[in-house]
N, CA, C and O atoms as a DFTB+ gen file, in Angstrom:
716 C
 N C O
     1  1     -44.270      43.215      24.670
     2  2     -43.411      42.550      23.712
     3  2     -42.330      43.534      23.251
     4  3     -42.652      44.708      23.069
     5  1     -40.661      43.002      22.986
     6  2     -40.157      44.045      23.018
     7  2     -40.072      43.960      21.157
     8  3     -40.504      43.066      20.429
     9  1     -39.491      44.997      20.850
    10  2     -38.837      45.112      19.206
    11  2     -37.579      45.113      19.196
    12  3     -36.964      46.129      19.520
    13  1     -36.862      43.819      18.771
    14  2     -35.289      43.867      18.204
    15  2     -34.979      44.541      16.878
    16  3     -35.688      44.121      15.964
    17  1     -34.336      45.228      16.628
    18  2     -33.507      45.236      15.068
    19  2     -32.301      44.628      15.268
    20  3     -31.576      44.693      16.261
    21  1     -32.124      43.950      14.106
    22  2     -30.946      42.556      14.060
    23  2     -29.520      43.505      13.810
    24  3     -28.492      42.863      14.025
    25  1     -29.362      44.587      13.492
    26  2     -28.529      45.747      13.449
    27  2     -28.078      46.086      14.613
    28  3     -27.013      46.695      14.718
    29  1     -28.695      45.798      15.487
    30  2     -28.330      46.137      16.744
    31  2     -27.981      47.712      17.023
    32  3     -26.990      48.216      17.551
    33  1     -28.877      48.160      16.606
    34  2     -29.040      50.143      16.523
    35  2     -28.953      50.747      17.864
    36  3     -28.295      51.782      17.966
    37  1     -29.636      50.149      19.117
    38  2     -30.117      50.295      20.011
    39  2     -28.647      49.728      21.243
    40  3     -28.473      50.329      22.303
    41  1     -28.085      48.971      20.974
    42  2     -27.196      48.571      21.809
    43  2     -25.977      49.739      22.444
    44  3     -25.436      50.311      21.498
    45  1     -25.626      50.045      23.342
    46  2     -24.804      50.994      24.080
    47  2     -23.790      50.268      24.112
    48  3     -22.776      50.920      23.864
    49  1     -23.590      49.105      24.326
    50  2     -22.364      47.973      24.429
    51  2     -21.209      48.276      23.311
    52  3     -19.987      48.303      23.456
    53  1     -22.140      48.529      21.960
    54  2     -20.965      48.407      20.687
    55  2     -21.057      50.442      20.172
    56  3     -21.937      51.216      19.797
    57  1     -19.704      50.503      20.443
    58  2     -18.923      51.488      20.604
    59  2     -19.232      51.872      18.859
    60  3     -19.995      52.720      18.396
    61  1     -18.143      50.703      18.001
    62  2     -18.154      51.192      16.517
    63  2     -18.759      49.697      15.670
    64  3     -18.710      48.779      16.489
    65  1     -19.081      49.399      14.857
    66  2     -19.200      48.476      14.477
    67  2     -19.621      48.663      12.601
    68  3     -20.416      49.490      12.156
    69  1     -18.959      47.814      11.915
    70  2     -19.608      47.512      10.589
    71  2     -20.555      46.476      10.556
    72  3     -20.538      45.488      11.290
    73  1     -21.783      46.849       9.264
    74  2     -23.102      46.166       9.533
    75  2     -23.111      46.230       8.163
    76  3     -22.854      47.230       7.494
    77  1     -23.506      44.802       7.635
    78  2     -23.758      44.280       5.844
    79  2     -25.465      43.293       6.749
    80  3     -25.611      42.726       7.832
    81  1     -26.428      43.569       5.522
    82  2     -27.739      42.611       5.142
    83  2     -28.001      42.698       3.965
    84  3     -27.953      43.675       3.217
    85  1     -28.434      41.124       3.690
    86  2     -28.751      41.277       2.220
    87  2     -30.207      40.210       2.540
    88  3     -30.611      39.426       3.399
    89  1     -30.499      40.611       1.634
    90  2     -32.382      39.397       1.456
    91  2     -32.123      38.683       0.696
    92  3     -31.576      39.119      -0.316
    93  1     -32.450      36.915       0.842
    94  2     -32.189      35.755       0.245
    95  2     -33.343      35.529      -0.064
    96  3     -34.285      35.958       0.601
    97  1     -33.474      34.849      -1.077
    98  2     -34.934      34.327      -1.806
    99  2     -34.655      32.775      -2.322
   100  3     -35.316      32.668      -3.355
   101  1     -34.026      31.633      -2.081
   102  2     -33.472      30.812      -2.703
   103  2     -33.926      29.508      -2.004
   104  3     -34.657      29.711      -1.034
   105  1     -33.615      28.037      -2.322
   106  2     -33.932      26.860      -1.730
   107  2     -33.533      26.515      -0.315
   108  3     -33.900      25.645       0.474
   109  1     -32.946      27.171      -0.282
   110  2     -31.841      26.310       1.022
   111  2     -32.781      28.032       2.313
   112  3     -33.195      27.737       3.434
   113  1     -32.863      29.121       1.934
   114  2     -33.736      30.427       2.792
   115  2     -34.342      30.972       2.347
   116  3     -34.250      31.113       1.128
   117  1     -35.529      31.732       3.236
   118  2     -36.029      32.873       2.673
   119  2     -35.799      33.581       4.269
   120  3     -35.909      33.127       5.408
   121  1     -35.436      34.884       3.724
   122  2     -35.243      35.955       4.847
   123  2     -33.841      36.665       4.519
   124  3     -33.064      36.531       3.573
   125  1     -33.815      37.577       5.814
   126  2     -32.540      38.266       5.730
   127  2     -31.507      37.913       6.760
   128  3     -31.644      37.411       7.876
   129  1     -30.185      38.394       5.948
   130  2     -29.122      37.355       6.714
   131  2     -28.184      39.013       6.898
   132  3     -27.682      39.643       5.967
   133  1     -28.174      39.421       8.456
   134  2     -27.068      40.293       8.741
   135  2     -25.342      40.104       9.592
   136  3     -24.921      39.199      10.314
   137  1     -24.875      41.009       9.250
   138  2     -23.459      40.539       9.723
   139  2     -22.726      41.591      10.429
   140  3     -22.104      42.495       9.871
   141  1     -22.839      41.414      11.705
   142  2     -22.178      42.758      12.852
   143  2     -20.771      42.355      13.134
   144  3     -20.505      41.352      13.795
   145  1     -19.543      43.440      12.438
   146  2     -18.430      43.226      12.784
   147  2     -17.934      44.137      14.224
   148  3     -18.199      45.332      14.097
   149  1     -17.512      43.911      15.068
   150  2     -17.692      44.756      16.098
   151  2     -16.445      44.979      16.254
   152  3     -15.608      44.133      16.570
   153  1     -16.184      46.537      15.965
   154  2     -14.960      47.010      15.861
   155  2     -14.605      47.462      17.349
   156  3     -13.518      47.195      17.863
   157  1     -15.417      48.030      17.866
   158  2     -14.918      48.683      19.496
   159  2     -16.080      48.524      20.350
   160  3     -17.126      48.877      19.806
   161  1     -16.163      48.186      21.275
   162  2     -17.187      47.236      22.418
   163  2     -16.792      48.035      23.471
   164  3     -15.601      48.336      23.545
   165  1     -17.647      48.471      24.380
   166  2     -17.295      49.589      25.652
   167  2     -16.863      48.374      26.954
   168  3     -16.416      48.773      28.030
   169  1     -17.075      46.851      26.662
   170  2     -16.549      46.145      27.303
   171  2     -16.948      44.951      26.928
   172  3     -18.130      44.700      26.691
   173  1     -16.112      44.201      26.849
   174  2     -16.854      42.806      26.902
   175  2     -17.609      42.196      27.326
   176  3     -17.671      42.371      28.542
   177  1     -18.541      41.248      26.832
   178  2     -19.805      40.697      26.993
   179  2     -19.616      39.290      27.199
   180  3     -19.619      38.643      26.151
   181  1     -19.431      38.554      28.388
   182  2     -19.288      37.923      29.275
   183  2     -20.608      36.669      29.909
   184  3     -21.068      36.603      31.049
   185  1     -20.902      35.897      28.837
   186  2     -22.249      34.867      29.598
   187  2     -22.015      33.892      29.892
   188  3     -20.962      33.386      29.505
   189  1     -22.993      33.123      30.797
   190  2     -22.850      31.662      31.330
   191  2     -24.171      30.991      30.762
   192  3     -25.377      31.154      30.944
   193  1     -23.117      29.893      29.738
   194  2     -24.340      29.049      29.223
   195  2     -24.247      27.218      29.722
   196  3     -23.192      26.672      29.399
   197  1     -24.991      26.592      30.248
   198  2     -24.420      25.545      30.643
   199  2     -23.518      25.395      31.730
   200  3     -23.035      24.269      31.838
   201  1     -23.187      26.208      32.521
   202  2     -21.797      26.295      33.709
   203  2     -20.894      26.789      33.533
   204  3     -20.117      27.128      34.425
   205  1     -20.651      27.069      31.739
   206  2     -19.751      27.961      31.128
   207  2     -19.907      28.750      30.868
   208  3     -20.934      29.181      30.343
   209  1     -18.591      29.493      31.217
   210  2     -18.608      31.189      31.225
   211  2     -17.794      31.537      29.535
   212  3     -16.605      31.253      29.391
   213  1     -18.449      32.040      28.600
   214  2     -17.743      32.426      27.877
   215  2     -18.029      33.935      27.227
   216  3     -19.171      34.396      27.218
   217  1     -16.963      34.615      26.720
   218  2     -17.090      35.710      26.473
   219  2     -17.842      35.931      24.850
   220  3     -17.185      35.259      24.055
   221  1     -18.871      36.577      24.220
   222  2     -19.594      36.047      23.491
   223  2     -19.173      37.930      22.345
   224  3     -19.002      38.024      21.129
   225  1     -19.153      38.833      23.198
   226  2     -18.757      39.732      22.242
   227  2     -17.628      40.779      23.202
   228  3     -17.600      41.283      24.325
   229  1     -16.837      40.729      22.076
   230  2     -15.655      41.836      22.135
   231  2     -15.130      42.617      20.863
   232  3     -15.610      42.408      19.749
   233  1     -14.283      43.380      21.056
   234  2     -13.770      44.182      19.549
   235  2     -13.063      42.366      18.791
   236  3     -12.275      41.492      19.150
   237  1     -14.048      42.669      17.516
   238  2     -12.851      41.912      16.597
   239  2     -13.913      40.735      16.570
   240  3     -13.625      39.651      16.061
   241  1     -15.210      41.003      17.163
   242  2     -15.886      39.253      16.725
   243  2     -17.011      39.611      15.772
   244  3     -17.180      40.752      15.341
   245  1     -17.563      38.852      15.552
   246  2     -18.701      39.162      14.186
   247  2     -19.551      38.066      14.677
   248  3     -19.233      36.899      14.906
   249  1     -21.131      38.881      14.842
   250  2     -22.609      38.113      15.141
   251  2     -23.368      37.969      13.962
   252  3     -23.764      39.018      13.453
   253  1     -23.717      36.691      13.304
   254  2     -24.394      36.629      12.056
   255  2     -25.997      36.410      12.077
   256  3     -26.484      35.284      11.975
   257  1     -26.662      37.411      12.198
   258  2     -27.769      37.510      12.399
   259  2     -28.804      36.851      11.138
   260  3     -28.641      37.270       9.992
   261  1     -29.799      35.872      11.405
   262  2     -30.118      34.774      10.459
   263  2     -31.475      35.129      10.687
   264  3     -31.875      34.913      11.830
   265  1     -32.455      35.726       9.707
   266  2     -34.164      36.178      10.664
   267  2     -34.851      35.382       9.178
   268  3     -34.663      35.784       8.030
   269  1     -35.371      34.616       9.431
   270  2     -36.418      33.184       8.575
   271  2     -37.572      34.293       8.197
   272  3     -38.149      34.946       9.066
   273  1     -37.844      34.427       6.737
   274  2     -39.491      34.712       6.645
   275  2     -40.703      33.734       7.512
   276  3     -40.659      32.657       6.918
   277  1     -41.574      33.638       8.443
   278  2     -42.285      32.438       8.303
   279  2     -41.984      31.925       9.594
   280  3     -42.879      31.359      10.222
   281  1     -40.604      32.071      10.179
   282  2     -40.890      31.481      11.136
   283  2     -41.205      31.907      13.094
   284  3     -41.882      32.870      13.454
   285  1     -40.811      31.338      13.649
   286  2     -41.187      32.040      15.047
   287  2     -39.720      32.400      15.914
   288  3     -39.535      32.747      17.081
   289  1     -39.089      32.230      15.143
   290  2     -37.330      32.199      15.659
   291  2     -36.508      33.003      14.847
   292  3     -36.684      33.181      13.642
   293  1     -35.442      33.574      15.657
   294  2     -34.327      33.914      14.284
   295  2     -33.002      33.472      15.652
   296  3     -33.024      33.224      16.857
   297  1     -31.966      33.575      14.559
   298  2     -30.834      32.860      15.217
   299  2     -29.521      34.000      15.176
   300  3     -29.304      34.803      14.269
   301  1     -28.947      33.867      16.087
   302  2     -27.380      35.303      16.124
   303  2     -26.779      33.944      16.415
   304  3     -27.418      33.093      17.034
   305  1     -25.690      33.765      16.018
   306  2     -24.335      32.996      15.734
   307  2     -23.244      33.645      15.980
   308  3     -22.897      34.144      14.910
   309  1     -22.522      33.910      16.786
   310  2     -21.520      34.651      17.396
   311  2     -20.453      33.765      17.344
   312  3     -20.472      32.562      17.605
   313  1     -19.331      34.595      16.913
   314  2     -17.982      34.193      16.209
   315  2     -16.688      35.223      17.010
   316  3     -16.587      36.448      16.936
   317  1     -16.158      34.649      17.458
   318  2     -15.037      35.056      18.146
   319  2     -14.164      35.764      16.863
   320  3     -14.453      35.596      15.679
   321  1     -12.773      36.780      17.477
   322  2     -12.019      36.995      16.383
   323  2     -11.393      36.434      15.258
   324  3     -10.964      37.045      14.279
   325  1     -11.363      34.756      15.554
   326  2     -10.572      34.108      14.575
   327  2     -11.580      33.655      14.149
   328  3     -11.297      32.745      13.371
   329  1     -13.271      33.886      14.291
   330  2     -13.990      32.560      13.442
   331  2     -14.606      32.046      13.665
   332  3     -15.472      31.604      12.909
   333  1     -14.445      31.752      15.253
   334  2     -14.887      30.105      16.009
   335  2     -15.981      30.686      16.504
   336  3     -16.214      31.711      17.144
   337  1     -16.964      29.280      15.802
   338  2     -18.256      29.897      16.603
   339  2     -18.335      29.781      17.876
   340  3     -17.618      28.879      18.308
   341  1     -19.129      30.534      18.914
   342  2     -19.236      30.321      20.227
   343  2     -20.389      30.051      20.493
   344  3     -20.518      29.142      21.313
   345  1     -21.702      30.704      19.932
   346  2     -23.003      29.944      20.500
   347  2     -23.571      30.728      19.628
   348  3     -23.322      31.852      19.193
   349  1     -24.943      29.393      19.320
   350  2     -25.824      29.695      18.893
   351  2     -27.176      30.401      19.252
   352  3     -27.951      29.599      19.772
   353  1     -27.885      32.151      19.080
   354  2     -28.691      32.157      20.106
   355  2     -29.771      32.122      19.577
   356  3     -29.738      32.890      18.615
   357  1     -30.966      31.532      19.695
   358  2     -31.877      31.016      19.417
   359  2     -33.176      32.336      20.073
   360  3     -33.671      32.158      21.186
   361  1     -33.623      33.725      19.112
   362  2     -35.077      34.269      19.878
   363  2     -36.305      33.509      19.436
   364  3     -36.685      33.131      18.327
   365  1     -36.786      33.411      20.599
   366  2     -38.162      32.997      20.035
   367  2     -39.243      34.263      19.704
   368  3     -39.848      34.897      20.569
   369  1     -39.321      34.438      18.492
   370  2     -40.554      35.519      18.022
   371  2     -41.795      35.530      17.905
   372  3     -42.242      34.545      17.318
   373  1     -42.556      36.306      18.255
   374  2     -43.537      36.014      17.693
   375  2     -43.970      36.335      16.273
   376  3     -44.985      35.932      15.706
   377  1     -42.913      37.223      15.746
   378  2     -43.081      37.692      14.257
   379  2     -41.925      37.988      13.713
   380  3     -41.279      38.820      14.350
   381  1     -41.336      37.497      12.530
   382  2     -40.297      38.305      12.133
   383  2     -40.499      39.124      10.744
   384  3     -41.157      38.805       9.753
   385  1     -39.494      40.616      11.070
   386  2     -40.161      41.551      10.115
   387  2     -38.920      41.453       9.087
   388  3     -37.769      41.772       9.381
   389  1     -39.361      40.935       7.770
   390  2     -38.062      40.975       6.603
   391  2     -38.180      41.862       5.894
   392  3     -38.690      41.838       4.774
   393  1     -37.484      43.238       6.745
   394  2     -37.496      44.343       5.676
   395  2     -36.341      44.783       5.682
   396  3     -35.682      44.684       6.717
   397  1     -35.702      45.482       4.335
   398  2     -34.295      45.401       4.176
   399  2     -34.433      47.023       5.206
   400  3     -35.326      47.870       5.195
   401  1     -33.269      46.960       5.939
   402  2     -32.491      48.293       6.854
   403  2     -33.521      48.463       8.060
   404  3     -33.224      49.187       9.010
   405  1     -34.967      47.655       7.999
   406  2     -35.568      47.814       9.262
   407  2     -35.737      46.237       9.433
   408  3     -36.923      45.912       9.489
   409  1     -34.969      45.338       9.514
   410  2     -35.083      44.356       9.509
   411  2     -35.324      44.145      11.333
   412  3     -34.472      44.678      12.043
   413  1     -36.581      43.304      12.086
   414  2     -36.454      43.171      13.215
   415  2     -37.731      42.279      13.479
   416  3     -38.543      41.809      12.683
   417  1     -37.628      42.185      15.113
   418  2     -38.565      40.917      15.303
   419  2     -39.229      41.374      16.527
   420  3     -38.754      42.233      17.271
   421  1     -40.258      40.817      16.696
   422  2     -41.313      40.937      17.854
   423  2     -40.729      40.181      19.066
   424  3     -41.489      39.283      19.430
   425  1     -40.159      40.232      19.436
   426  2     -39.302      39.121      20.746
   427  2     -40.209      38.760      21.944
   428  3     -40.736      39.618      22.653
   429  1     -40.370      37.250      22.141
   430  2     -41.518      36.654      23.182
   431  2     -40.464      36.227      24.258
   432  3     -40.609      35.335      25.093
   433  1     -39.648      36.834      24.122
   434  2     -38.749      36.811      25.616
   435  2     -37.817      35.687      26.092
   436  3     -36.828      35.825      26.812
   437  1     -38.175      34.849      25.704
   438  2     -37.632      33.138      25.783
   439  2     -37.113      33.141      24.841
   440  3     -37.538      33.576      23.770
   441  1     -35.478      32.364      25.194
   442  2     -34.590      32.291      24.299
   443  2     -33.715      30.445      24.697
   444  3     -33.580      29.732      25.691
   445  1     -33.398      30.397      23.494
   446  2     -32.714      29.036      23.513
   447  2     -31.155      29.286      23.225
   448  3     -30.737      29.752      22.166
   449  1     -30.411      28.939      24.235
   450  2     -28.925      29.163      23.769
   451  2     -28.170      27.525      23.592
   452  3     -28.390      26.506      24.246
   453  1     -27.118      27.785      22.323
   454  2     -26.550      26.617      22.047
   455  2     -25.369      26.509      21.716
   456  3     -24.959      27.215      20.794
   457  1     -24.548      25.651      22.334
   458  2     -22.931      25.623      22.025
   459  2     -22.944      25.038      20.923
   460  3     -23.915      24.470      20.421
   461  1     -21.494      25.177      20.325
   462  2     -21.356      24.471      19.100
   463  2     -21.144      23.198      19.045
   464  3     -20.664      22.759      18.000
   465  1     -21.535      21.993      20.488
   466  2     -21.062      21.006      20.518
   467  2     -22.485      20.499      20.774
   468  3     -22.761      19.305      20.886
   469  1     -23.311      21.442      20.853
   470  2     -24.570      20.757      20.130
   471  2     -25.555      20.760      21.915
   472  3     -26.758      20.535      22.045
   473  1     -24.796      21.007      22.776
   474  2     -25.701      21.361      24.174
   475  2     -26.671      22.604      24.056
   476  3     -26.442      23.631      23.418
   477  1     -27.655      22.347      24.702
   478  2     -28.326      23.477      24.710
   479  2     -29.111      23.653      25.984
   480  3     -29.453      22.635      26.586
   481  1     -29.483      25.038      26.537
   482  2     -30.738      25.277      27.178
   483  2     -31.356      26.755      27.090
   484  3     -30.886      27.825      26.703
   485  1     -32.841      26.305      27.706
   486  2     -33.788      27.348      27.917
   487  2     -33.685      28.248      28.579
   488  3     -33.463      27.879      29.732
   489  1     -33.745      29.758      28.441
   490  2     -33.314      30.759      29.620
   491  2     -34.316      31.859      29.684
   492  3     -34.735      31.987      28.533
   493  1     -34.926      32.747      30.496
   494  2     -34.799      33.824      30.380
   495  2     -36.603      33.611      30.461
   496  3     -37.487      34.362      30.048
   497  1     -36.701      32.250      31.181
   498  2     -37.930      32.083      31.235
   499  2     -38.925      32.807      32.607
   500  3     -40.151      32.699      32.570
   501  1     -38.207      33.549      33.799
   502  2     -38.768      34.507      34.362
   503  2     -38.859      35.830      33.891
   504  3     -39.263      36.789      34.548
   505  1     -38.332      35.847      32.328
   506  2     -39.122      37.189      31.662
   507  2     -40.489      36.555      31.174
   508  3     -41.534      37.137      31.462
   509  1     -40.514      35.356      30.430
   510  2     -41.652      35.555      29.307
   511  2     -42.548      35.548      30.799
   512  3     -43.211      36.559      31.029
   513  1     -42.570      34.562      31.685
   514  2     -43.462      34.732      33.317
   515  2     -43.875      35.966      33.341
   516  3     -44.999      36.281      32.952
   517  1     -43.107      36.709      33.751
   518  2     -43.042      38.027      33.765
   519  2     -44.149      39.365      33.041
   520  3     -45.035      40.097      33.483
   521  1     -43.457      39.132      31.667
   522  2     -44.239      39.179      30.439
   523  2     -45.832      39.228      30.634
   524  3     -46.644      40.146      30.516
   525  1     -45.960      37.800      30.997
   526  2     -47.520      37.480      30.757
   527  2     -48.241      37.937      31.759
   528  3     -49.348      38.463      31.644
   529  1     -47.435      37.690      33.120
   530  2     -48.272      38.335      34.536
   531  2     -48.731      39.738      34.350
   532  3     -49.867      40.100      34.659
   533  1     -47.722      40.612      33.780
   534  2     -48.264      41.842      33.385
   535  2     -48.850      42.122      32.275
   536  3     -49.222      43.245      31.932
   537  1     -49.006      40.659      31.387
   538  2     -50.155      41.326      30.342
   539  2     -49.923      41.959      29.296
   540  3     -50.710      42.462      28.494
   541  1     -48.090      41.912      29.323
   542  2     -47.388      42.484      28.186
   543  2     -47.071      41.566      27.244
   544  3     -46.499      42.002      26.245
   545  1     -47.345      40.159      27.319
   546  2     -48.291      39.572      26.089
   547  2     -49.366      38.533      26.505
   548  3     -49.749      38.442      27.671
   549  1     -49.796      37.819      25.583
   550  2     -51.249      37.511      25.932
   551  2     -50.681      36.026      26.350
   552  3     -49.503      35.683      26.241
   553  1     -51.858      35.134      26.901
   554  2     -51.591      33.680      27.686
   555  2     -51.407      32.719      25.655
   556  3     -50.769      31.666      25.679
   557  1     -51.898      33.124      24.383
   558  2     -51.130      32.687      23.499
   559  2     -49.998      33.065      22.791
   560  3     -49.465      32.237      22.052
   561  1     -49.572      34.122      22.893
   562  2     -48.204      34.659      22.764
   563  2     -47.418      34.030      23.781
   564  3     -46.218      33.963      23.513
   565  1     -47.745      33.598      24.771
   566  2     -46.484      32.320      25.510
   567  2     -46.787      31.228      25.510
   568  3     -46.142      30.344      26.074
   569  1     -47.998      31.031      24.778
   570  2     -47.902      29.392      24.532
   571  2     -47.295      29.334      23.519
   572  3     -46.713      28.253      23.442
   573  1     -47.119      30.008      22.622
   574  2     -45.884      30.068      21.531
   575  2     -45.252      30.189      21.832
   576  3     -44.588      29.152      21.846
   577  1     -44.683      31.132      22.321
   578  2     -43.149      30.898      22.852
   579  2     -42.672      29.157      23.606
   580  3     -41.708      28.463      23.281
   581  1     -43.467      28.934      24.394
   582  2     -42.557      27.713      24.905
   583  2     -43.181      26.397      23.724
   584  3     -42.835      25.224      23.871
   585  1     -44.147      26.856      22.562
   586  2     -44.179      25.728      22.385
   587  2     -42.690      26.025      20.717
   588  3     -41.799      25.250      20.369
   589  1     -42.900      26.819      20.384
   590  2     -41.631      27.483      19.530
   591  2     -40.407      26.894      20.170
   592  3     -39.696      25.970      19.775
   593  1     -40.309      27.735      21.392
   594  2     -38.685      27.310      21.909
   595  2     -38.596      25.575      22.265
   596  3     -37.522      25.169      22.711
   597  1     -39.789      24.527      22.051
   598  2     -39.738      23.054      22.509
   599  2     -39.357      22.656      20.936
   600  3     -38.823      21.567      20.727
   601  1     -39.554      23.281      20.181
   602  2     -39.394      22.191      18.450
   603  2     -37.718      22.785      18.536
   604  3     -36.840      21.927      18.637
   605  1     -37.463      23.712      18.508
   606  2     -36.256      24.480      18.532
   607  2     -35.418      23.378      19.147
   608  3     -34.542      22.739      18.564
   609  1     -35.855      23.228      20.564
   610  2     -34.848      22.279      21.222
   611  2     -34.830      21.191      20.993
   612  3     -33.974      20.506      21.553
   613  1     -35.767      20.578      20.074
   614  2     -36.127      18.891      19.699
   615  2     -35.149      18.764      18.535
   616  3     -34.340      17.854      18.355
   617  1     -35.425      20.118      17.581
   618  2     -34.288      20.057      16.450
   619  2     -33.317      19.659      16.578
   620  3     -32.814      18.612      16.173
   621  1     -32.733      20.887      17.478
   622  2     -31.226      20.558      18.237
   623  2     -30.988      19.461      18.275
   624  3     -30.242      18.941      17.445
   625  1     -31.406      18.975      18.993
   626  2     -31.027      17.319      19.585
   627  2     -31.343      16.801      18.443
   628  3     -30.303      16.392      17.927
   629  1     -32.327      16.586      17.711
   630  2     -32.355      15.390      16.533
   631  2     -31.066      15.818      15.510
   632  3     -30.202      15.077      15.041
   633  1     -31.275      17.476      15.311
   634  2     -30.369      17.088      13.883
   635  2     -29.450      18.620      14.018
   636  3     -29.585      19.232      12.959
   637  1     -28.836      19.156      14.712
   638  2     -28.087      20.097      15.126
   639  2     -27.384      20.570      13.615
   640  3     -27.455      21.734      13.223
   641  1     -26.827      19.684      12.982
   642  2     -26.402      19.950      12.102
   643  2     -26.623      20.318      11.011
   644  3     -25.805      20.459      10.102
   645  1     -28.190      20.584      10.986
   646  2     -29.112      21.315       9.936
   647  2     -28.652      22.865      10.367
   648  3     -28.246      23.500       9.394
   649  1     -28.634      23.598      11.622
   650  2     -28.954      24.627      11.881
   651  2     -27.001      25.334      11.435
   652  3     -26.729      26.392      10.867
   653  1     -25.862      24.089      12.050
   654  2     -24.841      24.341      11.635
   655  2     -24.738      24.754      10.177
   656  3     -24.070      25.690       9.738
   657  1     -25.601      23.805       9.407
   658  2     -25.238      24.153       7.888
   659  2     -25.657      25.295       7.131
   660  3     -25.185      25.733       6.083
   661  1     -27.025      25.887       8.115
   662  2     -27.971      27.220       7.458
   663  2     -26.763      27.879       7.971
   664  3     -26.213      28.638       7.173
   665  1     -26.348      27.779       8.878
   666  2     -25.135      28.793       9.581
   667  2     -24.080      29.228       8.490
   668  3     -23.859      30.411       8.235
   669  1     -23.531      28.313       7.951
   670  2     -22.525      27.996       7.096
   671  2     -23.184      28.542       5.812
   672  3     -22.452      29.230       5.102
   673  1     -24.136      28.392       5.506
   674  2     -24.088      29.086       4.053
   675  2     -24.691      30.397       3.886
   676  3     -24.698      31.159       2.919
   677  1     -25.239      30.496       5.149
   678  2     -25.669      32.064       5.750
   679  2     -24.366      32.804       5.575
   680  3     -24.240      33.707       4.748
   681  1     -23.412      32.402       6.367
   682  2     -22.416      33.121       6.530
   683  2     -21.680      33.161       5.057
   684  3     -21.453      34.311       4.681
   685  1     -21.311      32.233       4.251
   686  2     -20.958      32.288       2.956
   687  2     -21.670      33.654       1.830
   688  3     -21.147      34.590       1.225
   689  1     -23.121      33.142       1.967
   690  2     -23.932      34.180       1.164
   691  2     -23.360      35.823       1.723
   692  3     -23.074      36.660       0.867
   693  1     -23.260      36.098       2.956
   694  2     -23.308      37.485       3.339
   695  2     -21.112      38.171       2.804
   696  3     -20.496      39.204       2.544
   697  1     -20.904      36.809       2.939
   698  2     -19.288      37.363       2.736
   699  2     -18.901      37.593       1.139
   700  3     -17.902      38.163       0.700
   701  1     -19.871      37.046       0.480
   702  2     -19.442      37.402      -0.721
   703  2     -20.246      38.726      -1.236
   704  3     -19.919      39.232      -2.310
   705  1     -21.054      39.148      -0.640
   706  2     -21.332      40.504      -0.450
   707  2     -20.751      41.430       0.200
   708  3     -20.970      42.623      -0.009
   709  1     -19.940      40.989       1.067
   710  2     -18.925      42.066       1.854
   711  2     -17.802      42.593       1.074
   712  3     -17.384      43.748       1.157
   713  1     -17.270      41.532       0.195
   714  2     -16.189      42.129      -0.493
   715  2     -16.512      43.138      -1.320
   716  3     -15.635      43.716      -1.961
């Protein structure tokens, strides 16, 4: 199982970057909500989601990292330079850790990616395979995962616009801390 920090400490990709988290305790979340401005990128980051190729990080975009007390998921929301979201990425965890400056998650390898027009799919499912053949997690650590990443995708489709709106006030809460 690997360990993310939502800081993205570990990444070689981002050259310079500014990083704000704050911990929410309120109706609408509980967890921590981080915000990676990525000032210099050693190159652009370039994926295909759906048949589309879009570029997801470069200098000048900001990833709003969203990690739930409680749940089996956390979400990065990636925002181009002007704003526009580009996709939603969906980890499936098996744990998420809400601690302020070590904020990170147990990652079960399977991930759900989602445009902002509300398409989505499953990827990255010859890792969690992978994963389990070697025993680097157990046969219920991937039944969570795919049964995690199946409500994830049921959401989507029923009500997409729940996850748009945590998005939206995620991102609100963290900007009025930036100033």
């Amino acid at each position: 199982m690997k360990t993310k920090y939502i800081d993205k400490r570990s990444w070689r990709r981002l050259l310079k970057k500014h990083y704000k988290e704050i911990r929410v305790r309120n109706e609408w979340f509980d967890g921590i909500i981080g915000e990676i401005e990525m000032i210099k990128v050693k190159s652009p980051l370039e994926i295909t989601i759906i048949d589309q190729s879009i570029v997801v990080a470069d200098n000048g975009f900001r990833w709003l990292q969203i990690l739930p007390k409680d749940k089996h998921y956390s979400i990065t929301v990636m925002y181009d330079a002007q704003d526009k979201p580009l996709q939603y990425y969906f980890d499936i965890n098996e744990e998420n850790i809400v601690e302020m400056g070590e904020a990170r998650t147990h990652d079960l390898y399977l991930d759900v990616l989602v445009l902002p027009d509300g398409r989505y799919e499953l990827v990255d499912e010859a890792d969690v395979k992978r994963a389990l053949k070697k025993q680097v997690i157990t046969q219920a650590q991937y039944d969570l995962a795919y049964k995690t990443a199946q409500e994830v995708m049921d959401e989507v489709k029923d009500n997409f616009t729940r996850f748009e709106q945590l998005a939206s006030k995620c991102k609100a809460e963290i900007k009025t801390e930036r100033t």
